[in-house]
N, C-alpha and C positions, 0 to 999 in steps of 0.2 A: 595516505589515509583518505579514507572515502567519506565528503565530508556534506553530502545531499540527501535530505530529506525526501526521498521521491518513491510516489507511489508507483512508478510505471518504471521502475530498475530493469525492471528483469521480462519488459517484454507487455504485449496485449494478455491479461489474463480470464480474456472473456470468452476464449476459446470458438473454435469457426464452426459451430454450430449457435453460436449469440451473438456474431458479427464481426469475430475477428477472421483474416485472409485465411483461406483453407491452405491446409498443408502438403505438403510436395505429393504425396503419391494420389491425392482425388486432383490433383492437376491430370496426373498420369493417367487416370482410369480408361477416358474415352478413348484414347491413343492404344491404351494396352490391351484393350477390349477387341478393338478392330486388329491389331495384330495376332492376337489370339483366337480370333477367327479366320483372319486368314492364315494362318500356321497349320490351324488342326484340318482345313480343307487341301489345301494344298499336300498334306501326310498322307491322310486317308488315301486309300484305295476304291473308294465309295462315296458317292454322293452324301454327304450328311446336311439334314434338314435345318442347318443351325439359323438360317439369315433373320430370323426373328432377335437374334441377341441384336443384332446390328441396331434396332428399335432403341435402346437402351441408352445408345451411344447420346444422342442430343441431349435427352435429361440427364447424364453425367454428365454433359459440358456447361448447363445453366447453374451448376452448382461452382465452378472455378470460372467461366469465362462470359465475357460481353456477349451481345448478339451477334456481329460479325464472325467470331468465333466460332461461335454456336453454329452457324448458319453451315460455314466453313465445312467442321467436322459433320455435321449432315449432307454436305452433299459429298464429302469423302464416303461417307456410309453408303449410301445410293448409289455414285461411282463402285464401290467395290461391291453389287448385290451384281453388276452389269461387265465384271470382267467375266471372260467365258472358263476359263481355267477352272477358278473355286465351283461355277456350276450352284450358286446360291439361284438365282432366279430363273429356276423351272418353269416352265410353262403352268397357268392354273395356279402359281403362287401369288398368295395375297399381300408377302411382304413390301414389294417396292411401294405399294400405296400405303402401306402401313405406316412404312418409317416417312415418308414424305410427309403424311400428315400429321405423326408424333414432331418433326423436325421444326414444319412450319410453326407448330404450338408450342415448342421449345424456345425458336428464337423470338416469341413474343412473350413469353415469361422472363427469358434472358431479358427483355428491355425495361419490364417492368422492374424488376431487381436490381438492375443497372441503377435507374432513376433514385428508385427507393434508397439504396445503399449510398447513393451520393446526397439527398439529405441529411440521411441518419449522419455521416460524417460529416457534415457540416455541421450539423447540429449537437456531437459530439466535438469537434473543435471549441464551438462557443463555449462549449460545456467547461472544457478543459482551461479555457483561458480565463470564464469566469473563476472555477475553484482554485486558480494557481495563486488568482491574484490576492483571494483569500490567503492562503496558506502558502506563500512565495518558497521556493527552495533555501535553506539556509547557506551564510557564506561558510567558507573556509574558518573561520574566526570571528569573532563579536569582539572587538579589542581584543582583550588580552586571554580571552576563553573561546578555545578550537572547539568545534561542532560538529559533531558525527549522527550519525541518526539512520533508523528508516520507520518509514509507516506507510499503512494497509488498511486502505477503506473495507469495512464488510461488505457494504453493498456492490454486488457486480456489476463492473463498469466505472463507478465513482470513484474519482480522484478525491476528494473528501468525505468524512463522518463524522460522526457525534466527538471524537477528537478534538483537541485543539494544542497548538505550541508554539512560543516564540523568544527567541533569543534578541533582546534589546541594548544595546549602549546607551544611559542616559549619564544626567547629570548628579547623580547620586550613585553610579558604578553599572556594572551588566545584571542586568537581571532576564529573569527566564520562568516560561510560565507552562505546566503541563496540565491538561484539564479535560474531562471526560462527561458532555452535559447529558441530560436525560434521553434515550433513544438513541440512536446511532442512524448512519446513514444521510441522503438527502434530506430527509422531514428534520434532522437536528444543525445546519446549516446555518437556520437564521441565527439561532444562540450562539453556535461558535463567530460569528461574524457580528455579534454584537459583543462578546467577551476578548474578543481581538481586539475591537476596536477601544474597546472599556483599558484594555491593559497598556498597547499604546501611549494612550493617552497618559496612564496613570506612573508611567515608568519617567514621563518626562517631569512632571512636577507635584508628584506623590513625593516625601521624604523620607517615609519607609517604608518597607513591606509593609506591614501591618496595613497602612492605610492603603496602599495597593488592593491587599485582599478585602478592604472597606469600600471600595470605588468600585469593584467587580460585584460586591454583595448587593449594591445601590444598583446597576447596573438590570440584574437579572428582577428585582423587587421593582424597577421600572417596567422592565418588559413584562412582565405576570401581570401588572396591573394591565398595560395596554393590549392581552392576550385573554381580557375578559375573564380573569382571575383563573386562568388555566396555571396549574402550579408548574416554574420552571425549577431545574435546580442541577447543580451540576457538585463532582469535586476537582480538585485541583491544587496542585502542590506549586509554591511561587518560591523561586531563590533569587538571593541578592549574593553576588561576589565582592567584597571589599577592591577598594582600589587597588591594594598591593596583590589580590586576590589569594593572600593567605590564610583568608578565613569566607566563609559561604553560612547566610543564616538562609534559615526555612521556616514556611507558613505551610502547614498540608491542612488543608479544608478537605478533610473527609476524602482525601487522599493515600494510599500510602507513601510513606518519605521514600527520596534516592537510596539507591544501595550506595557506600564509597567502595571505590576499591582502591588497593593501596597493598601493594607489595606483594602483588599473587593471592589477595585474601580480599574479600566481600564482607563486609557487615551494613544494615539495614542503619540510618542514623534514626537514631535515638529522638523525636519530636513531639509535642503534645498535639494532639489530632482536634482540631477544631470541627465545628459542623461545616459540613457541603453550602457550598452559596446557593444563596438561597432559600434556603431553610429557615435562618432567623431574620426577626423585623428589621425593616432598614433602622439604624443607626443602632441596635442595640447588641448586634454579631460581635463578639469580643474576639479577635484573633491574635493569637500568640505565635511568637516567632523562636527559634533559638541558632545560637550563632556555634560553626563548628568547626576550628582549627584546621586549615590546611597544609599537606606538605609538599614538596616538588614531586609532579609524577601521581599526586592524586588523580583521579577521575571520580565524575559522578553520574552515576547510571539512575536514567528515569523509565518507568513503565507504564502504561495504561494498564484500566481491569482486562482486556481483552487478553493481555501477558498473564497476567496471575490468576484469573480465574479458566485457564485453558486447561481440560481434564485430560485424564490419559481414558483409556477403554473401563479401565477399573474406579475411575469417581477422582481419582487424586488429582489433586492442582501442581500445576508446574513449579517447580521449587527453583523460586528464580534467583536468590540468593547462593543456594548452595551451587549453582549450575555457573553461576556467573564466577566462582571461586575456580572452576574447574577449567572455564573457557579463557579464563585470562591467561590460564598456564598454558595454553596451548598456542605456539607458536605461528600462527596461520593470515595466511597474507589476506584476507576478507575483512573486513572491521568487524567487531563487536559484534553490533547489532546484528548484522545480516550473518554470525557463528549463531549466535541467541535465536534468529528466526530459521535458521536452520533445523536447531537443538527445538527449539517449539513444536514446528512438524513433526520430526519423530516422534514426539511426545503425544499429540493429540491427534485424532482423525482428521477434526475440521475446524474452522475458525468461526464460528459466528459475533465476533466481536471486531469492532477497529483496535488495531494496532500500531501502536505509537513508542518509540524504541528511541528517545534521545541519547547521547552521550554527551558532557560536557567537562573539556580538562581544560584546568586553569595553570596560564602557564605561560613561555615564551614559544612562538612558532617553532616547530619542529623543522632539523635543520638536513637537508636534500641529505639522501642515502640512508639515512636514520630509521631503524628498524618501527613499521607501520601497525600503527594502533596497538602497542603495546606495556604493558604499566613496567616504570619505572622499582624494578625489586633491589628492594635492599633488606637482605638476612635477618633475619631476629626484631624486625621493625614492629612494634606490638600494636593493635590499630584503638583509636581512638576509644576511649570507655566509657563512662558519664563523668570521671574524676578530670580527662582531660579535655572535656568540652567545654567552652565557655557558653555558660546558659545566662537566659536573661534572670 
């Protein structure tokens, strides 16, 4: 079971035209270019006037290579205008001085690039190890509840956004916090680093959710004030697992609740929806909790808006319930999450939201050879109703 929260799974997605390392064949190009030149001279029966393409070759190398490189495949361009064979440098031709001077003003672009690109990474390092430290990778397990997950900054490049998640062990059981503040991207950062730090806190000597969700609401109604009364607010769904974790209550602040799944089948739990933190005066936010029977082989799937308001071409939202009924039954060695953000893509062209895809099974570790990330089904198991929930 793949059990990391990580933005960067599957690779640089900033694509090498925004800074990530160019791709194998514009490595190839100045290589393929000079061979292709000398191929079609070398065929011909006739002089062909081509040695100008040879021009080309240095600005295709400043695009994959340093300036020695650079330099390198220019005077290989130059050497071959100067073999006699191909017959490129005719008397009266103006190309040797051409490429020699496109060459020298290649490898001094190459160096500026060089330089530039080794800030930018370095300053993309800081970057990463600031946001990691924010939003650490989750373990394998939080006590006695396994943790699966992935998430996806919208902004390109950032390892964090207006997201936020965390899976805690305290002194009152595991609890877990999923929450989406106003904005997304860099500019919403500070809030998630101050609602982090609010929950943290609040899971070690909070003694219930409820007050959890009152220590977050106080939290954000600080920072509004100290933000010259700029309105913050965010929602966010908090669950608490009992110690024997046979049961999981939920606070959703203007959130929607976990899907359970349970038995090859998906139902949304049944919660009374509070206001978004933030919204109401400190101390007066009433939050309500309710508590809902576990069985061996439960899971509970959380989402961000960035999951449920994803449109298809024709306006409609991802049906993340009904999908997630589907995806359980499908035997597939990928976790969860990363079937769901596969099934996402299909569905929608493009993502302009962060996406945040917890899973959380309360349970005993899962034991070596054990078939990976998949719900315990048991026949005719009928899923939880409002008759068998215990509500406060």
């Amino acid at each position: 079971m793949a059990h990391v929260l990580s933005p960067l799974r599957h690779g640089d997605r900033r694509g090498w035209l925004r800074g990530a390392p160019p791709p194998r064949w514009v490595r190839i190009l100045p290589v393929a270019l000079m061979a292709g030149v000398a191929a079609a001279t070398t065929i011909s029966h006739e002089p062909l006037d081509i040695g100008f393409l040879l021009g080309a070759i240095p600005p295709l190398a400043v695009l994959s290579y340093g300036p020695l490189a650079t330099a390198l495949l220019g005077g290989a361009a130059i050497v071959l205008l100067h073999i006699p064979a191909l017959q490129l440098n005719r008397p009266g031709n103006t190309d040797l001085w051409t490429i020699a001077f496109v060459a020298l003003l290649s490898v001094f672009v190459s160096f500026v690039r060089s330089r530039r690109d080794a800030e930018l990474d370095l300053e993309r390092t800081i970057a990463e190890a600031a946001q990691r430290a924010l939003l650490p990778p989750l373990p394998e397990a939080v006590g006695p509840v396994r943790c699966t997950g992935l998430y996806r900054a919208a902004q390109r490049g950032a390892l964090v956004g207006g997201d936020f998640y965390d899976v805690r062990e305290g002194p009152y059981g595991v609890r877990a916090a999923l929450g989406d503040v106003q904005g997304h991207g860099l500019a919403a950062i500070g809030t998630v680093a101050s609602l982090l730090g609010a929950f943290r806190e609040a899971v070690l000597d909070q003694p219930d959710l409820e007050s959890v969700a009152d220590r977050l609401e106080r939290r954000l109604t600080v920072d509004t004030a100290d933000a010259r009364h700029v309105d913050l607010f965010a929602t966010a769904v908090l669950l608490e697992f009992a110690r024997d974790v046979r049961s999981v209550r939920v606070v959703a602040c203007g959130h929607p609740p976990p899907v359970l799944l349970r038995a090859g089948t998906a139902t949304e739990i049944g919660v009374e929806a509070c206001t978004p933190l933030g919204l109401g005066l400190a101390g007066t936010a009433e939050h309500r909790g309710r508590t809902v029977r576990l069985e061996p082989g439960d899971r509970l799937f959380l989402a961000s808006d960035g999951v449920l308001e994803a449109r298809d071409p024709a306006g409609a939202f991802y049906p993340l319930t009904e999908r997630l009924a589907l995806l359980t039954r499908v035997d597939g060695r990928a976790p969860l999450p990363e079937r769901v953000w596969a099934d996402l893509l299909r569905h929608t062209r493009s993502i302009h939201d962060d996406i945040t895809m917890p899973a959380l099974a309360p349970g005993p570790p899962e034991q070596p050879g054990a078939p990976r990330d998949r719900v315990h089904e048991v026949p005719g198991t009928p899923l939880p109703g409002p008759a068998r929930r215990a509500g406060t």
